[in-house]
C-alpha positions in Angstrom: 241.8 193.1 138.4 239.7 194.9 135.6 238.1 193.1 132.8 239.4 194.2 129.7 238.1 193.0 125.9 240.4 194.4 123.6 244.5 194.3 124.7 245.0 197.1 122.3 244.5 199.6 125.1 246.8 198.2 127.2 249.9 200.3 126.6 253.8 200.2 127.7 254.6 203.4 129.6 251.2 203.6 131.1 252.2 202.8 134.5 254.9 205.4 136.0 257.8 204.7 138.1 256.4 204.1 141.9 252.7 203.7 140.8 251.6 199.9 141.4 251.2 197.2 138.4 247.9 197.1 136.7 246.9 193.6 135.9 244.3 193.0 133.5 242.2 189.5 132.5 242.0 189.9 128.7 240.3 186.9 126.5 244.1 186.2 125.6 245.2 185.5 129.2 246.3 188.0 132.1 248.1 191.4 131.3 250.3 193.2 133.2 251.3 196.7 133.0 254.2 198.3 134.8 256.9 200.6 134.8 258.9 198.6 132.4 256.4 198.1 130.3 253.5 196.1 129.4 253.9 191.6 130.1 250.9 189.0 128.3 251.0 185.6 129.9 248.9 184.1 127.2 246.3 180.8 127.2 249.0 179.0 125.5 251.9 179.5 127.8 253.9 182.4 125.7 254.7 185.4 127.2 254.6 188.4 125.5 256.6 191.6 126.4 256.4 195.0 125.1 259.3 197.2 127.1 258.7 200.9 127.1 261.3 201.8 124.6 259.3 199.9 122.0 261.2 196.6 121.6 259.1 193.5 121.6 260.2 189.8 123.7 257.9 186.7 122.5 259.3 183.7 125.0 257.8 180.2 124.2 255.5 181.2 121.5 253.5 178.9 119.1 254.9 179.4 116.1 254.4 177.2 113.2 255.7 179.5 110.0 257.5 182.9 109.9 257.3 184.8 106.5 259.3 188.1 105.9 257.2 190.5 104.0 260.1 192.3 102.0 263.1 190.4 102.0 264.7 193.3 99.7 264.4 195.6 103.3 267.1 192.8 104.7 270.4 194.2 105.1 272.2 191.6 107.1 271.6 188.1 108.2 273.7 186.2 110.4 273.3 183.3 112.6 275.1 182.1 116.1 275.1 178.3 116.6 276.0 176.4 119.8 275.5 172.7 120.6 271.9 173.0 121.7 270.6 176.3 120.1 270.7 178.3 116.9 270.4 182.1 117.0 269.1 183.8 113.9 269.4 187.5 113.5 267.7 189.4 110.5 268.6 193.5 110.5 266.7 195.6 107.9 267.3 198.9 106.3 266.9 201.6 108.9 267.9 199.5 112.1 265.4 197.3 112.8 266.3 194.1 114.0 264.1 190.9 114.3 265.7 187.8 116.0 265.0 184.6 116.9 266.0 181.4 118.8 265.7 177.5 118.3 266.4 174.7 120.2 268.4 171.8 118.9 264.8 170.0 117.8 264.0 173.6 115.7 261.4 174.7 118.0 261.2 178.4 118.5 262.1 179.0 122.2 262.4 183.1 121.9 262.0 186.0 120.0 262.4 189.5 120.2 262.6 192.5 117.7 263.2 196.7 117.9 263.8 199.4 115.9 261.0 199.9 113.5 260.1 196.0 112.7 256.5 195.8 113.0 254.8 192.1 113.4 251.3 190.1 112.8 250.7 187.0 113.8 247.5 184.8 113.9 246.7 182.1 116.9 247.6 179.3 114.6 251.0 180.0 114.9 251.9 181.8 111.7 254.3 184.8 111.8 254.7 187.8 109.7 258.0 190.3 109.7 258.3 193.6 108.2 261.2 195.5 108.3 258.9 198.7 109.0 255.3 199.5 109.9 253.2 197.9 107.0 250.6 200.2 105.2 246.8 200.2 105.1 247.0 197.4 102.6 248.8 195.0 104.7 247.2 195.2 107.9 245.3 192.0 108.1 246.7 189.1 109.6 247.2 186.2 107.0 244.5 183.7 106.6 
């Protein structure tokens, strides 16, 4: 295992079909990096994974508020319930596609998003959507 400070450099796609995983210990928790792409068990119990293609998996994450930052970028919004979960899918203009999952108590059990959607978060639990990569301006995680 190699020490790493900053999961920044830890890319999807950097490992190549046949070559072994690299596993990293990051101050976030453990990385690993194979050919599908790049997995972050995190301190507090998410998992984080960022596939190859560029779509994005967040399963059991802490999340305590999600904002979108343009909700005029939304194209569609639709929901799936069934007795013990409620799926919420937001599409934006040009493809993108952020969704999420909640149990029957309204806790966040999954997320994922593709296509373009770019996100922030903070380790407090807050959330923030755009429907594409945001510009200089916007590239601080809120407060």
């Amino acid at each position: 295992m190699k020490p790493k400070d900053n999961v920044q450099v830890i890319r999807a796609g950097d490992v190549k079909p046949g070559e072994a995983p690299m596993v990293y210990l990051t101050r976030y928790g453990v990385a690993v990096n194979d050919e599908n792409g790049a997995t972050i068990h995190a301190h507090d119990g998410s998992t984080m994974l960022h596939y190859v293609d560029g779509g994005m998996e967040v399963r059991n994450p802490n999340i305590r508020r999600i904002d979108f930052d343009d909700v005029l970028s939304i194209v569609k919004y639709r929901t799936v319930c069934t007795a013990d979960t409620t799926l919420h899918i937001i599409e934006f203009e040009g493809g993108g596609v952020f969704a999420y999952l909640r149990d029957a108590r309204g806790k966040v059990i999954e997320m994922s998003w593709r296509g373009g959607v770019h996100t922030r978060a903070d380790w407090d639990g807050h959330w923030r959507v755009f429907g594409a990569r945001p510009d200089g301006d916007a590239g601080s995680p809120p407060a």
